[in-house]
N, C-alpha and C positions, 0 to 999 in steps of 0.2 A: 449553417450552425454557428452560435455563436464562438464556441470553444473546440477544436477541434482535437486538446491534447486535455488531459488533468495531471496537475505537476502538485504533488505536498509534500513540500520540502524539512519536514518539522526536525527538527531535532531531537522532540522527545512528544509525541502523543500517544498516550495508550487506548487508544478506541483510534481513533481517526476515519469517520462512519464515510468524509468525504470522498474515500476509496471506493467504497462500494457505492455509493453514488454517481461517481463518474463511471463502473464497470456497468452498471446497471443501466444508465443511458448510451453501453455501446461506445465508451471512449477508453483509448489509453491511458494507462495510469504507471506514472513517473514517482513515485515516493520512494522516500528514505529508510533506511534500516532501524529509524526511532520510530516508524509510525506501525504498534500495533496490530491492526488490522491488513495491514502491505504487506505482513510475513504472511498471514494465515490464509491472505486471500491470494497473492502474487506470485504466479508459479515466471520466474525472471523468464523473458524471451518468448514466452507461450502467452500471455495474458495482459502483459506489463512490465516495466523494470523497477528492477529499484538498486539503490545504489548508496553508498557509505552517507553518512547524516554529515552533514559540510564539508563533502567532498564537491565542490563548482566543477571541476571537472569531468567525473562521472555525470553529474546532471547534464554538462553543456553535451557531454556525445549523446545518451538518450534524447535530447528536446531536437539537435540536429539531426540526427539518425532518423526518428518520426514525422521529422517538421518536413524532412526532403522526399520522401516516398511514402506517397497517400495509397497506395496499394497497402503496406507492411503495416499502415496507421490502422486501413480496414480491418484487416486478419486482426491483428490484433483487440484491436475495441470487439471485432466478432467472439471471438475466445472471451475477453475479460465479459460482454453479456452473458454466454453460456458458463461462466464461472459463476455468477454474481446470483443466477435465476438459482442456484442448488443452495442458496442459505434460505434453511428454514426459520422461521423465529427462533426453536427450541436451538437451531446450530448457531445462532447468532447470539443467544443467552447461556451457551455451553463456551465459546469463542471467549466473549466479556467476564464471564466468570475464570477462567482464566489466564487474563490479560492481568484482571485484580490478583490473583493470585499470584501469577510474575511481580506485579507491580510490589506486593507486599513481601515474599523473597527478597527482591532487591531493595529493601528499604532496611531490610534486618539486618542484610550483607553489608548495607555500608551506617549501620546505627551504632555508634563509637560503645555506647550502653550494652550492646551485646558482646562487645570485643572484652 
C-alpha cells in the first residue's frame, strides 16, 4: 500500500471529505480539531485521532503511536471502514448542511457589525 496512515493536519476545513476517504480505504485517520468532518466522523481511539489544530506534538505521538504497531494501525483502519460504510448520502448532506450552519454561527459571532 502506498499510504499506510492519513494525516490532515488543517487548521481550519469545514467539509474535509479527505477523512472519509482515507476511513473508507480502510486506513487511519490523524486530523485536527479544525477539520469538519474528523468531529463528526472520529470517534478518538476507536476509529482514528485527532488532536488540537497546531498542536506538532499531539500529531507527533498519534503518527508514532500508529507508525510502530501495525496491529493497532489494523483495528483501527478496521473500525474507521465500518464507520465510513454508515454515511448515507442523505447523512452526508445532513453532516455539510450543518458544518455550513456552524460555519455561518461562527462568522456572526466574530462579525464586528453584529457586536
Amino acid at each position: 500500500s502506498i499510504s499506510d496512515i492519513v494525516v490532515v493536519p488543517s487548521k481550519y476545513d469545514p467539509w474535509g471529505i479527505v477523512v472519509h476517504e482515507g476511513m473508507l480505504m480502510a486506513k487511519p485517520v490523524i486530523a485536527s480539531d479544525g477539520v469538519g468532518s474528523a468531529i463528526d466522523r472520529i470517534k478518538h481511539g476507536v476509529n482514528g485521532y485527532i488532536f488540537t489544530a497546531g498542536d506538532s506534538a499531539q500529531l507527533s505521538h498519534w503518527l508514532r503511536l500508529l507508525s510502530s504497531d501495525s496491529g493497532l494501525r489494523d483495528r483501527i483502519g478496521y473500525a474507521a471502514k465500518q464507520t465510513a460504510g454508515k454515511w448515507s448520502p442523505e447523512r452526508n448532506v445532513r453532516s455539510l448542511l450543518t458544518a455550513i450552519d456552524l460555519n455561518i454561527d461562527r462568522r456572526i459571532i466574530n462579525d464586528k457589525r453584529w457586536k
